[in-house]
C-alpha positions in Angstrom: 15.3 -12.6 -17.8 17.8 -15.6 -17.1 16.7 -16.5 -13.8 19.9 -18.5 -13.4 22.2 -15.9 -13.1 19.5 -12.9 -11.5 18.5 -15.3 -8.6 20.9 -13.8 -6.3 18.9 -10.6 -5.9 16.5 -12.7 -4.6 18.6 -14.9 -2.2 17.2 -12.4 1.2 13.7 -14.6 0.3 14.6 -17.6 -0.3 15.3 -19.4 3.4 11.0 -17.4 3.8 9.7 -18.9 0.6 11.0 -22.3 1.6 9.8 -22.0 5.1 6.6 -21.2 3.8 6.3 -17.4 5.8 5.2 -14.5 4.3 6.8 -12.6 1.7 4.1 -9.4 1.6 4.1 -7.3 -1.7 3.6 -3.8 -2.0 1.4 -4.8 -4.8 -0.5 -8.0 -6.6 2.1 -7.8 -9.7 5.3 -7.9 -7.7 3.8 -11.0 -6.1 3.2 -12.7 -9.1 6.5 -11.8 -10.7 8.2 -13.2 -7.2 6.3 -16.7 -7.8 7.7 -16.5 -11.6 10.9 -16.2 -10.0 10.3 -18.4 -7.8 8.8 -21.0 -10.3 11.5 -20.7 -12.6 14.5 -21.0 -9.5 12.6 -24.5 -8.9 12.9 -25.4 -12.3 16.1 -24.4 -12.6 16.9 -26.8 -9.5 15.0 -30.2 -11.3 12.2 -29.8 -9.5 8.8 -31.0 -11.5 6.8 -29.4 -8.5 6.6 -27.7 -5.4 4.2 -26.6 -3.1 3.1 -22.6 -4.0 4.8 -19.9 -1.1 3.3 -17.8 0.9 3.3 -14.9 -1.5 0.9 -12.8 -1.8 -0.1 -8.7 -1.3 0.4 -7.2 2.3 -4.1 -6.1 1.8 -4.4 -9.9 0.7 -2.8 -10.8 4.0 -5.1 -8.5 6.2 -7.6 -9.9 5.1 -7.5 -13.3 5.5 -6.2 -12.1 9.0 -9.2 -10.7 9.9 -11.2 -13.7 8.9 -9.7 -16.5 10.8 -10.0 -13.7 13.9 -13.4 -15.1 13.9 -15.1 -11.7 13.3 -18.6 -12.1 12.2 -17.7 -8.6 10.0 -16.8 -9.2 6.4 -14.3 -7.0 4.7 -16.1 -4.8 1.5 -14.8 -5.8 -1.7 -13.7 -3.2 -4.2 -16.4 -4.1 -6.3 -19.2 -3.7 -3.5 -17.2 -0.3 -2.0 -17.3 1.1 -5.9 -21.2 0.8 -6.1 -21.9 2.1 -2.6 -19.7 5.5 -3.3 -21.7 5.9 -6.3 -24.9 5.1 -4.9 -24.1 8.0 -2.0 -22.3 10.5 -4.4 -24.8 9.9 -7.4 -27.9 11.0 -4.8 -26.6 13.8 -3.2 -27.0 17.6 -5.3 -25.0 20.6 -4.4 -27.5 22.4 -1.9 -26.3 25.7 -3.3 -25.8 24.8 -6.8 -28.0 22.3 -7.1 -25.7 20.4 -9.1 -25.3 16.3 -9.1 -22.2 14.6 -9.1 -21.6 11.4 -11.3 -18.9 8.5 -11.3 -15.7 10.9 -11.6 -16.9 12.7 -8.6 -17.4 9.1 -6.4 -14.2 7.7 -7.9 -12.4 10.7 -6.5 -14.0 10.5 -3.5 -13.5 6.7 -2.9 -9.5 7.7 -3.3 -9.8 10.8 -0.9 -11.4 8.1 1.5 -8.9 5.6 1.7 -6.0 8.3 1.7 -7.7 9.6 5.2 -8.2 6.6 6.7 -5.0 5.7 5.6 -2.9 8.6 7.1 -5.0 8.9 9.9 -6.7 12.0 9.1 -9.2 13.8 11.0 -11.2 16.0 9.5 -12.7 19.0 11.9 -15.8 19.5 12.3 -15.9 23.2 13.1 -18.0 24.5 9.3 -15.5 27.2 9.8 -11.9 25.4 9.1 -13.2 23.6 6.2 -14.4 24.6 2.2 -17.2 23.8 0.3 -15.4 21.1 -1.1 -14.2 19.7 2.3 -17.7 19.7 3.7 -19.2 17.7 0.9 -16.6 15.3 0.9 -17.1 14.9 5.2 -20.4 14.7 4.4 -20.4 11.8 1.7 -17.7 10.0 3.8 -20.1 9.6 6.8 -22.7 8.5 4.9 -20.6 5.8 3.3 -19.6 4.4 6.8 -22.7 4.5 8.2 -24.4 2.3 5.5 -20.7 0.1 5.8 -21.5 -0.4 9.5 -25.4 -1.0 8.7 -24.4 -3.4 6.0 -22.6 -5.2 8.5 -19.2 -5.1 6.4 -15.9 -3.2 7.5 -14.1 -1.0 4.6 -10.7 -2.4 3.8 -9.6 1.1 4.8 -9.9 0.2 8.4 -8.1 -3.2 8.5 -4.8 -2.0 9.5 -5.7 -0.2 12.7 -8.8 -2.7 13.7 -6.4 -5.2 13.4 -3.5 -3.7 15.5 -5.9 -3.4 18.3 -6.6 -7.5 18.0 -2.9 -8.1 17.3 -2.4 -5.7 20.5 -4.7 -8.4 22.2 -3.7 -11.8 21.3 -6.0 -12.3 19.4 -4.8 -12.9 15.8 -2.4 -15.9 15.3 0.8 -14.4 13.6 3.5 -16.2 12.1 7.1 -16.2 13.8 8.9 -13.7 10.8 7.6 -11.9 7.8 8.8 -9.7 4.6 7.3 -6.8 3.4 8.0 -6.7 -0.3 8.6 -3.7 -2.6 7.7 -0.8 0.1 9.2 2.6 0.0 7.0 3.9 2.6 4.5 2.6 4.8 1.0 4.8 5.5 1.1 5.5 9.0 -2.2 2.9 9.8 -0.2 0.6 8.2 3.0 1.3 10.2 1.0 1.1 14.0 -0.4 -2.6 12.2 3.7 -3.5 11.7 4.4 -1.9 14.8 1.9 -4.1 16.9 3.0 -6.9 14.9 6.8 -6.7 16.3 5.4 -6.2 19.9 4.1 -9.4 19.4 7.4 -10.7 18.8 7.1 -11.2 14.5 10.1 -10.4 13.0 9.9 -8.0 10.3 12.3 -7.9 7.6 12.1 -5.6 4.4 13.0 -6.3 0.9 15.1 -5.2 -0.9 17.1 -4.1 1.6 17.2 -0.7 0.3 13.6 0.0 1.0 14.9 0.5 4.7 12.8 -0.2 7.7 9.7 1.1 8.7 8.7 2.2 5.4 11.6 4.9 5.5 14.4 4.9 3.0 18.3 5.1 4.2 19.1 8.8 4.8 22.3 8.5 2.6 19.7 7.6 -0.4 18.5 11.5 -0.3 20.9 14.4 -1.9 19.3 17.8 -1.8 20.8 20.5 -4.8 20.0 24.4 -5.0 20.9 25.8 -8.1 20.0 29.7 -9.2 17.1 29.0 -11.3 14.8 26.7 -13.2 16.4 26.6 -16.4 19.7 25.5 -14.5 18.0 23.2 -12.5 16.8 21.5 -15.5 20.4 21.4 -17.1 21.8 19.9 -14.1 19.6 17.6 -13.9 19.8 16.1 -17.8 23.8 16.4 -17.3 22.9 14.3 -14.0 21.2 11.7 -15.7 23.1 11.3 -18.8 25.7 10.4 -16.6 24.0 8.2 -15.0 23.4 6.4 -18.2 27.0 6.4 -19.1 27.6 4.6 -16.4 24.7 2.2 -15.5 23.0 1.7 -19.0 20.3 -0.3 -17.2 19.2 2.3 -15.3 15.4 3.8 -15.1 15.4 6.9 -14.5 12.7 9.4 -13.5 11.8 12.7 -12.6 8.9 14.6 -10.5 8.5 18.0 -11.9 5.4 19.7 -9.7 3.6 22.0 -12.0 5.0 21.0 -15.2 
């Protein structure tokens, strides 16, 4: 990549980097590639070093947000939260079965968890509403919180919505402006975290700019088609993107087809 001449795509985080406020990735590889870019634009200027921006994933950030809070809770690693799903799901047999469940079944679990707590999902707890599968899963998931809270250790699943209540409070020390990096959408405990974070008075940018505010993207980004059936569907949509090609050659394409 010739950093020289693709900096400009970069240019909205530029005045943050130098400022040293956060630029808050969607992920830990867009933050490294952003201090690559970042390195090399330095470089690129004579510089023979620089002090290291604040870049770094918008999880990393939580976290170190909840510890200078001063709560005497410490946020479960990955590593930790891996061996206490398979410690619940690997005791537990299938009371009508009595089947086990190994490292596949806590895995998926583990992912079901932090989807939940991450739209704000409330399972019921009428036996009636839910399926076998349902009930084992509300079943494992209170047990894994319940040793979490016995451990003394808060999942990272909860960070965004514990910590909107001590942003809602004063109680976490924000900077004046921040970026959130990379985001097409933003998981609704996430968004009331962002949300109490600009009724503190933070502003919040977004880039690129495309990834629109408040995780949404720009309605004029979304075309709906209807065509008569599948196989036309599937023509149309190969015509669609070989055009595309024709016309922007660096293009990346791709396409969600739900029960290929």
């Amino acid at each position: 990549m010739n950093f020289a001449e693709n900096f400009d795509r970069y240019s909205a985080l530029t005045e943050y980097l130098k400022a040293g406020l956060p630029v808050l990735t969607v992920n830990a590889r867009l933050a490294r590639h952003l201090l690559n870019v970042w390195g090399a634009r330095m470089r690129l200027s004579g510089f023979a070093a620089w002090p290291t921006p604040l870049c770094l994933p918008l999880g990393a950030w939580m976290r170190s947000l909840w510890l200078d809070s001063g709560n005497d809770k410490a946020v479960l690693d990955d590593a930790l939260s891996v061996v206490l799903w398979e410690e619940i799901v690997g005791l537990d047999v299938d009371r009508s079965s009595g089947m086990m469940f190994g490292k596949t079944a806590s895995r998926a679990a583990m992912e079901a968890h932090s989807l939940t707590a991450g739209y704000c999902i409330d399972i019921p707890d009428e036996p009636y509403y839910l399926t076998d599968e349902t009930r084992t899963f509300k079943r494992w998931m209170r047990r894994y919180e319940d040793a979490v809270r016995k451990l003394g250790f808060i999942a990272e699943s909860q960070l965004p919505l514990s910590l909107a209540g001590l942003v809602s409070k004063g109680a976490v020390k924000l900077p004046c402006a921040i970026t959130l990096a990379g985001f097409d959408e933003l998981t609704p405990a996430v968004s009331r975290f962002v949300d109490a974070v600009k009724t503190a008075g933070v502003k919040v940018d977004y880039w690129p700019p495309a990834s629109g505010h408040d995780g949404a993207l720009p309605s004029e980004a979304v075309t709906m088609r209807v065509y008569d059936d599948e196989d036309d569907e599937v023509r149309q949509a190969a015509r669609w993107a070989r055009q595309t090609i024709e016309r922007e050659p660096r293009s990346t394409i791709g396409f969600i087809v739900p029960q290929l």
